[in-house]
N, C-alpha and C positions, 0 to 999 in steps of 0.2 A: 403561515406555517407551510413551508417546501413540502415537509416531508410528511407532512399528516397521515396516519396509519400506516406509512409505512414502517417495515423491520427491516433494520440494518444489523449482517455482521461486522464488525471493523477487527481485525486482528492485528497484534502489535500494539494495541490501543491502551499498555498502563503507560508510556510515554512517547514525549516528541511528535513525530506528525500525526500518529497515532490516535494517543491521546487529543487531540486538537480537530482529527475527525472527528470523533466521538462526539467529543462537549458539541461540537458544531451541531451535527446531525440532532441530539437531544433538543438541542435550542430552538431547531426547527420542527419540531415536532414526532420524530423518528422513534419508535422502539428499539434502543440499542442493545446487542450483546457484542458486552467488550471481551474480547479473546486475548491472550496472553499467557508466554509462560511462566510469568513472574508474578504468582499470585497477589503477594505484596502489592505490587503498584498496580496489577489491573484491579486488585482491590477495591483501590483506594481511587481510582480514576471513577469505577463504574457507582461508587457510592455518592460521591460528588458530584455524579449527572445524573441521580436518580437511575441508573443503568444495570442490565444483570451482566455479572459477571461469570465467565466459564473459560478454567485454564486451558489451554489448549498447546500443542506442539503441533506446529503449522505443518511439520515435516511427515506426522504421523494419520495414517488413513484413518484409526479407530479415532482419535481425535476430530477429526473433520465430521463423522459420522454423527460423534455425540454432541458436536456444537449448533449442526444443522438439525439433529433431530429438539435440541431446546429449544431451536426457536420455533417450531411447531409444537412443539409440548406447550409454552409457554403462550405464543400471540398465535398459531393458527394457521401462521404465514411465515413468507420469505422473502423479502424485495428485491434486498442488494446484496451482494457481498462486496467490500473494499479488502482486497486484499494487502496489508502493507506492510506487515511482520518483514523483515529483510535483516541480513548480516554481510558484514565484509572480512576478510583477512587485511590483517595491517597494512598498509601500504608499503611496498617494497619489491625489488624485482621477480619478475617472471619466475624462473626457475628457483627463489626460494620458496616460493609457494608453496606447502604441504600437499601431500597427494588428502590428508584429511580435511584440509583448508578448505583446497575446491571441492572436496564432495559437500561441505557444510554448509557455503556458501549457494550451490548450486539446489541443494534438498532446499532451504528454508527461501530462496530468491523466486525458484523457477519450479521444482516438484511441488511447491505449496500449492499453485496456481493451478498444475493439473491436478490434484486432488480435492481443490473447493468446486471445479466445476465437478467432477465423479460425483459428489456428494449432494451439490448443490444443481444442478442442471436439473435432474429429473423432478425435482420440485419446484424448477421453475416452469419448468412443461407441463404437470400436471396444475400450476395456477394459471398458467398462461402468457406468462413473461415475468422478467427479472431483467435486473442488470448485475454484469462487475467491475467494478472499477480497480485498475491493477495497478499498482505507487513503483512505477520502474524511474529512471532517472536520466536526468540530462548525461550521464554518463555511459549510458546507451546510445547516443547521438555524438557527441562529442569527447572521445576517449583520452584520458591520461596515461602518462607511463606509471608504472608503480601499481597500479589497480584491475591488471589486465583479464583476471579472471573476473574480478567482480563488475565491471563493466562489461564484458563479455555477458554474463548473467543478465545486468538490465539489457541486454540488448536480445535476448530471447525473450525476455516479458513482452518488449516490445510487439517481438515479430509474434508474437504467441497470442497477444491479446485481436492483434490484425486477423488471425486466421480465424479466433474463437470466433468474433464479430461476422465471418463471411462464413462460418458455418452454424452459428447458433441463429442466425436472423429468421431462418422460417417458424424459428419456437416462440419470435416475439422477446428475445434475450440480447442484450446491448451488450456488449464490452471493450471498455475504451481506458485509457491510459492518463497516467500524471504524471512529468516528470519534473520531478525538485530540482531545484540548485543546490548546493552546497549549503549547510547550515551550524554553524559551530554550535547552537544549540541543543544540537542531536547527540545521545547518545554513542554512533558511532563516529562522532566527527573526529576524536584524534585518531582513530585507525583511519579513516581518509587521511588525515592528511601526516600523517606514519609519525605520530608524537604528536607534542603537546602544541595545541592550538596559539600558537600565541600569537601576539596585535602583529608583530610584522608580516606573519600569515596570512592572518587576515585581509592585512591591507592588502597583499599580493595577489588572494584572490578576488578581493572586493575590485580589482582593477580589470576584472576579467570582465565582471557584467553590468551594461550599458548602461543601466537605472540605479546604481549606487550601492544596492543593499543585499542582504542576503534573502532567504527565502524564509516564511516562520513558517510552524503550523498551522494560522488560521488562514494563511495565503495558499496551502495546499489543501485545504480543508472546504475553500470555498471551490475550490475548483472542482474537489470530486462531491461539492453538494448539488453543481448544476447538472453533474453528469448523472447523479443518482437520483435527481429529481425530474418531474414530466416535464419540467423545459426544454431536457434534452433527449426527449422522447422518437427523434429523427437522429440522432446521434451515434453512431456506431462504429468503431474501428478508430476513433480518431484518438491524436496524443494530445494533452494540452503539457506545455511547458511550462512550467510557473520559475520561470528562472531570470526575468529582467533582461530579455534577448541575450542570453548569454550562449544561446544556440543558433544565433543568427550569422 
């Protein structure tokens, strides 16, 4: 059991990679609160993995407040938080972009990330350490057209998680990065890829990455289990890609 006593938040957790942290972490042993703003399916995730559930709007401070204050109501503590809630605008050129698009994108991608730590730092300094694991994506590293804002966005999670790590380290707090491949399994995969997913899509991007396949959930789930567990307890600032060297 990785994660024995520990409490994890994962937010975004009623599906896709989400979801997929979650059940992970529960398997290992973790106290999870699945956060989401879709009561329905974080419902139905956090019942499934024995887990509590608490809606939440990633974008919103009182939100954050009442999610970190649960899990000290409830277990006492606080280990991790995964931050992975995320959205995109459809895929399409630059300047059609909504001036709402990118504020939407950027509140629920990148303002999520400074508001868990507000809410979440000072509890991990009064226990003495914590980590965050932050779900940015290979689209922070290697940009498409069509996606500029929202790639723009993982590409501040990136750089945000690097700074957090070089200024949270004397509190004994980690924060390190995942970045996905592409996943048509995800709920936002046809706004990636601006309509309907289909096979010769696929195939066009399956030709992109060196190992064959797409990315799932439990392949980005193992990634942020080592980073939230004391294996990776020297770990700090770094990105793992779970993408089949398709950032290589």
């Amino acid at each position: 059991m990785r994660l024995r006593h520990k409490v994890a938040i994962v937010t975004g957790a009623g599906s896709g990679f989400g979801a997929g942290i979650a059940r992970r972490f529960a398997e290992e042993g973790a106290r999870v609160l699945v956060a989401d703003i879709d009561a329905k399916s974080g419902g139905e995730v956090a019942g499934k993995i024995g887990a509590a559930f608490v809606p939440a709007d990633v974008t919103k401070g009182a939100d954050w407040s009442r999610l970190v204050g649960e899990a000290i109501a409830r277990y006492g503590r606080l280990d991790a938080v995964v931050n992975n809630a995320g959205w995109t605008h459809r895929r399409k050129p630059y300047a059609e972009v909504s001036e709402a698009e990118f504020d939407k994108v950027y509140a629920v991608n990148v303002k999520s990330i400074y508001l868990s730590a507000i809410h979440a730092l000072p509890v991990f300094r009064r226990l003495g350490g914590g980590c965050f694991v932050n779900i940015a994506s290979t689209a922070g590293l290697r940009p498409r057209p069509g996606l500029t804002v929202y790639n723009s966005s993982k590409g501040a999670v990136i750089l945000m998680s690097k700074s957090m790590a070089a200024e949270f380290g004397p509190d004994k707090v980690r924060v390190n990065c995942v970045n996905p491949v592409f996943s048509p399994d995800t709920a936002l995969s046809a706004d990636f890829a601006g309509g309907a997913v289909t096979e010769d899509a696929k195939k066009a991007f399956l030709a992109t990455i060196p190992l064959g396949r797409f990315s799932t959930p439990l392949d980005v789930a193992n990634a942020c289990l080592y980073l939230a567990s004391d294996e990776a307890a020297m770990v700090s600032g770094s990105c793992i890609e779970v993408d089949g060297a398709r950032c290589v």
